[in-house]
N, CA, C and O atoms as CSV, one atom per row, in Angstrom:
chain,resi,resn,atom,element,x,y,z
A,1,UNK,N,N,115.690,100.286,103.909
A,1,UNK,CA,C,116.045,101.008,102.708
A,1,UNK,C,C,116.783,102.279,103.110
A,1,UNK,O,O,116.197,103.043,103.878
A,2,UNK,N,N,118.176,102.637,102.616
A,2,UNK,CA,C,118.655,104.006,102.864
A,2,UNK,C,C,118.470,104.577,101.961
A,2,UNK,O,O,118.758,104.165,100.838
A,3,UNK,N,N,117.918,105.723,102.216
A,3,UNK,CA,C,117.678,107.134,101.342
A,3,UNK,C,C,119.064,108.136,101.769
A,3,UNK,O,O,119.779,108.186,102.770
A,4,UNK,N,N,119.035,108.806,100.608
A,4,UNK,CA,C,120.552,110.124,101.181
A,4,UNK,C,C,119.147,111.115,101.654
A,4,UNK,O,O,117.916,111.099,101.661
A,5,UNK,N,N,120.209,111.873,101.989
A,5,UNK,CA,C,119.215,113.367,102.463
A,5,UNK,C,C,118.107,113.882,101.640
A,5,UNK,O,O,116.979,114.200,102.017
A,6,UNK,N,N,118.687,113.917,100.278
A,6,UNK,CA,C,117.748,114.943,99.263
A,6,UNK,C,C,116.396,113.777,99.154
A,6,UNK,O,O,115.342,114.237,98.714
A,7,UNK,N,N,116.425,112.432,99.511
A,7,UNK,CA,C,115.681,111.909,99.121
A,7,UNK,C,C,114.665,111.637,100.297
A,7,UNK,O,O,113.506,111.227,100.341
A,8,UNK,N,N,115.437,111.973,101.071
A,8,UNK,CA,C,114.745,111.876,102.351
A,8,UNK,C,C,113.568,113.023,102.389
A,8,UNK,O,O,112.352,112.832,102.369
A,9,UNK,N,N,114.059,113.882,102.432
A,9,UNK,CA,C,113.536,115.456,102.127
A,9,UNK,C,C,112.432,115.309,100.932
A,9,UNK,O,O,111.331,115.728,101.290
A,10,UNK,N,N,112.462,114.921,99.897
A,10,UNK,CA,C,112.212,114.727,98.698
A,10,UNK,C,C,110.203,114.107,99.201
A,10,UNK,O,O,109.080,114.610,99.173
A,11,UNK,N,N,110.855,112.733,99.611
A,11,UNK,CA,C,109.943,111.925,99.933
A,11,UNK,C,C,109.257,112.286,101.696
A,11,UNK,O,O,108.478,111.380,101.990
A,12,UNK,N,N,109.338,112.992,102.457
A,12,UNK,CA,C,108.522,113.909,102.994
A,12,UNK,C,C,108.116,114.713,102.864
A,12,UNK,O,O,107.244,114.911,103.711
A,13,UNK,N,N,108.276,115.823,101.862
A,13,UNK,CA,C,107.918,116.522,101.042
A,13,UNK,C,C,106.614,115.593,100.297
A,13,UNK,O,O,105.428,115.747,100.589
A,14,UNK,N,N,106.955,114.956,99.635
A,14,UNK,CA,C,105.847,114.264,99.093
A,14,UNK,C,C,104.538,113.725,99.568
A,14,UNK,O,O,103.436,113.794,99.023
A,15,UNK,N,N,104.854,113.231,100.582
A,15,UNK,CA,C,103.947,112.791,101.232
A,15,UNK,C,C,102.822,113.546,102.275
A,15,UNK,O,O,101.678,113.236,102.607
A,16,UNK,N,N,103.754,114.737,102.643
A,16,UNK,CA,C,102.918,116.465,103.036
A,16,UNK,C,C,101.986,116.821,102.302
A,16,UNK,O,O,100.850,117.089,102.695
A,17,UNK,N,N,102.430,116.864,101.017
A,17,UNK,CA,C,101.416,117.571,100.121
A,17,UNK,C,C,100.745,116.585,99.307
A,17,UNK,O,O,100.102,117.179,98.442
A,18,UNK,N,N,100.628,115.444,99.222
A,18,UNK,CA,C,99.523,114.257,99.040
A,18,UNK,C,C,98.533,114.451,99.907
A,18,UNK,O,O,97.375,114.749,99.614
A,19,UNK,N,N,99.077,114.247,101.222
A,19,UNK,CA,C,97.930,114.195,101.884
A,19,UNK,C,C,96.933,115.696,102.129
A,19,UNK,O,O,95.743,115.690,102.445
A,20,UNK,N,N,97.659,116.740,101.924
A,20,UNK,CA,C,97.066,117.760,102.336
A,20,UNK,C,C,95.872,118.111,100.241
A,20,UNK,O,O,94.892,118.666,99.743
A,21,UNK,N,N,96.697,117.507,100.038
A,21,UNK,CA,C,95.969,117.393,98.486
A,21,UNK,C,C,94.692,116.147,98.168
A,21,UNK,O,O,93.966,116.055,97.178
A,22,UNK,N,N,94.744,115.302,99.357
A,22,UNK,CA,C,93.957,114.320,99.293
A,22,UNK,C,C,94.050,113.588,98.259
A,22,UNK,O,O,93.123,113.359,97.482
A,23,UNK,N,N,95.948,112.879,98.116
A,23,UNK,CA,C,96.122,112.100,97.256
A,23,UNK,C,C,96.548,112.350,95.954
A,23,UNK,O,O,97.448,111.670,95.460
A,24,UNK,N,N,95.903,113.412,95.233
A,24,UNK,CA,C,96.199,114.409,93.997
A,24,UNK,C,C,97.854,114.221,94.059
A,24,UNK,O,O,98.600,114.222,95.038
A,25,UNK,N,N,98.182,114.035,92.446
A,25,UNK,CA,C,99.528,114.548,92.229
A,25,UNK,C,C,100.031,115.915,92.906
A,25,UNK,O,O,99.221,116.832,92.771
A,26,UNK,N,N,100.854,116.140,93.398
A,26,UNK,CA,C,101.209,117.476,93.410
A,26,UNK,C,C,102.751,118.072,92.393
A,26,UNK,O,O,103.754,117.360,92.441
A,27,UNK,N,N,102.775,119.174,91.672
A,27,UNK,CA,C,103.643,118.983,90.725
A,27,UNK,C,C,104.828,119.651,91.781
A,27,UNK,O,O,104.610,120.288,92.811
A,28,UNK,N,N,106.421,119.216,91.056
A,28,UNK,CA,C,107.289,119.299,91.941
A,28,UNK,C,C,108.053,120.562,92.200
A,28,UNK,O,O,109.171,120.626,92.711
A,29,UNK,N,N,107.123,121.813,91.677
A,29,UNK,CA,C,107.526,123.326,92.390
A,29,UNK,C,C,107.082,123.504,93.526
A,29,UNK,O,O,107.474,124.498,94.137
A,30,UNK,N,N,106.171,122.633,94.123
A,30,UNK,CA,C,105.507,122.464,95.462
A,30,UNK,C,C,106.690,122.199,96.903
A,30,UNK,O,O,106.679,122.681,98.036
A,31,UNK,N,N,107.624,121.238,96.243
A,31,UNK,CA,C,108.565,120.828,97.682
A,31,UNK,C,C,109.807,121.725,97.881
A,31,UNK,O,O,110.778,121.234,98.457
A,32,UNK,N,N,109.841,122.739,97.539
A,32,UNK,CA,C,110.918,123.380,97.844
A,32,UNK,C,C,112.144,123.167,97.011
A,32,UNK,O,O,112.204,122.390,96.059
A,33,UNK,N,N,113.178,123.975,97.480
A,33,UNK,CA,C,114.338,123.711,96.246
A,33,UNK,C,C,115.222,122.428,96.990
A,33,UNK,O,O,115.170,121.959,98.127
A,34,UNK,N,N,116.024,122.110,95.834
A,34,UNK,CA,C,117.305,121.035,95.868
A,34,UNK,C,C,116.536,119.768,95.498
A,34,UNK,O,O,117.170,118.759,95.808
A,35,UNK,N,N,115.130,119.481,94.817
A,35,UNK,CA,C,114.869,118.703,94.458
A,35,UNK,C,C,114.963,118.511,93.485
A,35,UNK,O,O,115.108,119.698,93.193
A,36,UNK,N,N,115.079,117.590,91.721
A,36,UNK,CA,C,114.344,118.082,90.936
A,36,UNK,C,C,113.939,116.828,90.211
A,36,UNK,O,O,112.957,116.300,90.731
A,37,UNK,N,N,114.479,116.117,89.016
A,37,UNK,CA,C,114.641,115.239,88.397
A,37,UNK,C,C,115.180,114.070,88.967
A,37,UNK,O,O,114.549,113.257,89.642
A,38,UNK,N,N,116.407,114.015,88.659
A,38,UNK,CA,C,117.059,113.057,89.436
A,38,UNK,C,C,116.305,112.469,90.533
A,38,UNK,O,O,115.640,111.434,90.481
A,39,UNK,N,N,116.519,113.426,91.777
A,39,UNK,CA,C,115.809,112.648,93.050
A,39,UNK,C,C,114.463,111.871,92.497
A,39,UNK,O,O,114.262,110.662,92.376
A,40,UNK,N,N,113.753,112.816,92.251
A,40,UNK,CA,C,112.615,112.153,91.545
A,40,UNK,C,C,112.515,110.817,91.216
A,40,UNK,O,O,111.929,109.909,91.805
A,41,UNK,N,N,113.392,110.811,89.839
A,41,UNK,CA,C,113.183,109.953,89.221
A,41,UNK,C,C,113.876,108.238,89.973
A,41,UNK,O,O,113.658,107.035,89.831
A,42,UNK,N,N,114.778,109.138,90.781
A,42,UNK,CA,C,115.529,107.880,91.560
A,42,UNK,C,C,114.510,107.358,93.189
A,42,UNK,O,O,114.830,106.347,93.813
A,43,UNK,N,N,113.472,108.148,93.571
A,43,UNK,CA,C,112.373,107.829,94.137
A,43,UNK,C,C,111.109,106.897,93.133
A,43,UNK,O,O,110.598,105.929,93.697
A,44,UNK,N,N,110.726,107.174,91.908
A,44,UNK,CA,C,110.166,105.950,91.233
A,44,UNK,C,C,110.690,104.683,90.851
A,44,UNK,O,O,110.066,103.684,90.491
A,45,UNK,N,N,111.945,104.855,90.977
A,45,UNK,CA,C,112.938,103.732,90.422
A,45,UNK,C,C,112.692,102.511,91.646
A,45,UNK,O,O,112.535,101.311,91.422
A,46,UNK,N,N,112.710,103.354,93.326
A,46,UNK,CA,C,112.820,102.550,94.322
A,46,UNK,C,C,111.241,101.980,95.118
A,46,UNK,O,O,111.079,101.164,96.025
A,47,UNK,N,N,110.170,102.857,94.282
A,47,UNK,CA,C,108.694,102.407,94.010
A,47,UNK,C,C,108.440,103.544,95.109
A,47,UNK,O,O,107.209,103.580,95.120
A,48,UNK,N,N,108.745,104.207,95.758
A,48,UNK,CA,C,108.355,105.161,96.543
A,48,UNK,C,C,107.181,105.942,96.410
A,48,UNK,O,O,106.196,105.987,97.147
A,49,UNK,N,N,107.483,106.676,95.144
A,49,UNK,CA,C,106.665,107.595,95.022
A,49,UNK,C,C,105.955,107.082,92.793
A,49,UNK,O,O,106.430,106.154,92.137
A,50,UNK,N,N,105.277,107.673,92.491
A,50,UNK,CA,C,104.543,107.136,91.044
A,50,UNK,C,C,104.326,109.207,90.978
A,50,UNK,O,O,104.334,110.124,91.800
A,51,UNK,N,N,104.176,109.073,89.651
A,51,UNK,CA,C,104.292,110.511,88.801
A,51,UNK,C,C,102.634,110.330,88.070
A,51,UNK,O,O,102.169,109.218,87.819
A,52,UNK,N,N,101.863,111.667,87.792
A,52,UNK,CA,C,101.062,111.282,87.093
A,52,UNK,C,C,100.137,112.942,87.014
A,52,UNK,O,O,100.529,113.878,87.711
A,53,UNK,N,N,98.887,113.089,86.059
A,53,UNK,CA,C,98.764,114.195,86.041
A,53,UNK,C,C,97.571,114.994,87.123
A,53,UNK,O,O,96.453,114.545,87.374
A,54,UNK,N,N,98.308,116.597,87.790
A,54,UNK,CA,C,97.430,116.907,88.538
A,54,UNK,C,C,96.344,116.959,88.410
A,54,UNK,O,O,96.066,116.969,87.211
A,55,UNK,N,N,95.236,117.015,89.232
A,55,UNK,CA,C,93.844,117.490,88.666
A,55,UNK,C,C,93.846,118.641,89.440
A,55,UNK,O,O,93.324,119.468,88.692
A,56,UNK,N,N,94.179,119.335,90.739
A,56,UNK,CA,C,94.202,120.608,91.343
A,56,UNK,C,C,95.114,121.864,90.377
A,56,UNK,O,O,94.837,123.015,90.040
A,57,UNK,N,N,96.496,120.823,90.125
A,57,UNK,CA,C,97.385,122.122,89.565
A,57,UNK,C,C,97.211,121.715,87.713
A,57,UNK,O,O,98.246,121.663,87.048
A,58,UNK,N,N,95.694,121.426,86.959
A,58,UNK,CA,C,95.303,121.891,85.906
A,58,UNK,C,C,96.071,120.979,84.585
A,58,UNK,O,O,96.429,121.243,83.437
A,59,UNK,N,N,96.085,119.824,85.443
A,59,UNK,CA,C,97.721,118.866,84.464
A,59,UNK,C,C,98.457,118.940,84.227
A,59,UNK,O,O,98.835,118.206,83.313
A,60,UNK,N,N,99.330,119.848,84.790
A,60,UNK,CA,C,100.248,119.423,85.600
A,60,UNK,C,C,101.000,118.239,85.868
A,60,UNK,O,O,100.354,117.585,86.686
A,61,UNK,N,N,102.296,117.525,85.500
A,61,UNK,CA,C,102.614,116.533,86.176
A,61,UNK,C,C,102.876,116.933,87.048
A,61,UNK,O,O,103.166,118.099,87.314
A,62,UNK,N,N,102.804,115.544,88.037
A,62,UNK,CA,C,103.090,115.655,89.807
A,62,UNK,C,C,103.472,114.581,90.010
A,62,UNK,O,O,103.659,113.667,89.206
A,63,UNK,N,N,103.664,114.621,91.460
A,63,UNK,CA,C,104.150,113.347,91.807
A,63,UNK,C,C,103.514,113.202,93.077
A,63,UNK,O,O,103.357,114.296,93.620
A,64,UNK,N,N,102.957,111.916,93.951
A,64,UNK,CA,C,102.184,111.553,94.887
A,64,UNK,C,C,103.142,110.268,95.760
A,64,UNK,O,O,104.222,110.300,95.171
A,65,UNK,N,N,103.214,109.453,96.590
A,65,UNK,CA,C,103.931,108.606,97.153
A,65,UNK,C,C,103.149,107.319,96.970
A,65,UNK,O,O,102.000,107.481,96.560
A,66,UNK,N,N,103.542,106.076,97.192
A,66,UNK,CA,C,103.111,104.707,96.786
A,66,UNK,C,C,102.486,104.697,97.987
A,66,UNK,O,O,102.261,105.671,98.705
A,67,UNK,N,N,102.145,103.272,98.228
A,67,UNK,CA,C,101.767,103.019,100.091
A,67,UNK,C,C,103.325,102.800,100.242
A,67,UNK,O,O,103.748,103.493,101.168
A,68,UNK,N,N,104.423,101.972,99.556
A,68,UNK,CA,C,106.030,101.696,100.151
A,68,UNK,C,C,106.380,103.146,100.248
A,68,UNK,O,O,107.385,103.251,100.952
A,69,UNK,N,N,105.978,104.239,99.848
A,69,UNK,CA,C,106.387,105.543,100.342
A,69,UNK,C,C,105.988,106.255,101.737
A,69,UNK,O,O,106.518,107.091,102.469
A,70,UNK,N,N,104.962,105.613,101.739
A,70,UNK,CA,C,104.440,106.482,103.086
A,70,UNK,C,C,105.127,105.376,104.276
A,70,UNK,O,O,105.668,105.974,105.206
A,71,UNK,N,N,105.160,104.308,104.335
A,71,UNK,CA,C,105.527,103.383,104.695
A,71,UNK,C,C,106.921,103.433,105.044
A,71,UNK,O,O,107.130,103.038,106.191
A,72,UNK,N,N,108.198,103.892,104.239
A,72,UNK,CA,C,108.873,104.312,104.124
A,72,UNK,C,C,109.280,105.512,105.062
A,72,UNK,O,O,110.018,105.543,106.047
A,73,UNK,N,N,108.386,106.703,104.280
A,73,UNK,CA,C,108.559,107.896,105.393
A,73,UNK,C,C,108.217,107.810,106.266
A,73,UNK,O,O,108.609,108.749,106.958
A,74,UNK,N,N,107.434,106.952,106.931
A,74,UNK,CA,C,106.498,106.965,108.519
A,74,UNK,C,C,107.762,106.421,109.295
A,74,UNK,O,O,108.031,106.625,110.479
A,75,UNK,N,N,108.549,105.614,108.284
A,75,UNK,CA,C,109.747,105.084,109.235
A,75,UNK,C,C,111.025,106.032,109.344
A,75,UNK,O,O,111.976,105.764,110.078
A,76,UNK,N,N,110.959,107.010,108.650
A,76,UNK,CA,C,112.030,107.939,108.897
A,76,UNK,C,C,112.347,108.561,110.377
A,76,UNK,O,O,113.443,108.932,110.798
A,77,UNK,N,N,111.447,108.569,110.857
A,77,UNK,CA,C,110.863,109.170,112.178
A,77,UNK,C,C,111.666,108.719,113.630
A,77,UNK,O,O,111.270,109.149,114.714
């Protein structure tokens, strides 16, 4: 699967703060800038990552990675 940069970024980003969240959505002021929508939404499109509400950041939507996400990013490497 090719990812461009932002998505690349996007979806390690994601997967940082899942795990350091223990899975929890994390909402997407968390990954830094040049992300926002778009990438996003073009990361659920490709099953990567699933959206849903925080329980740390108070409901919050967030976004967390699939297993094809981590799977994914482990192969970026």
């Amino acid at each position: 699967m090719k990812l461009n940069t932002r998505q690349q970024k996007a979806l390690k980003g994601i997967v940082f703060e899942s795990d350091f969240l223990e899975g929890d959505f994390a909402p997407d002021g968390t990954f830094g800038s040049g992300m926002g929508k778009v990438t996003f939404d073009s990361l659920i499109e490709l099953g990567l990552i699933e959206s849903g509400p925080s329980k740390r950041h108070h409901g919050a939507i967030g976004y967390r990675p699939t297993q094809l996400g981590k799977e994914t990013e482990n192969s970026l490497y």
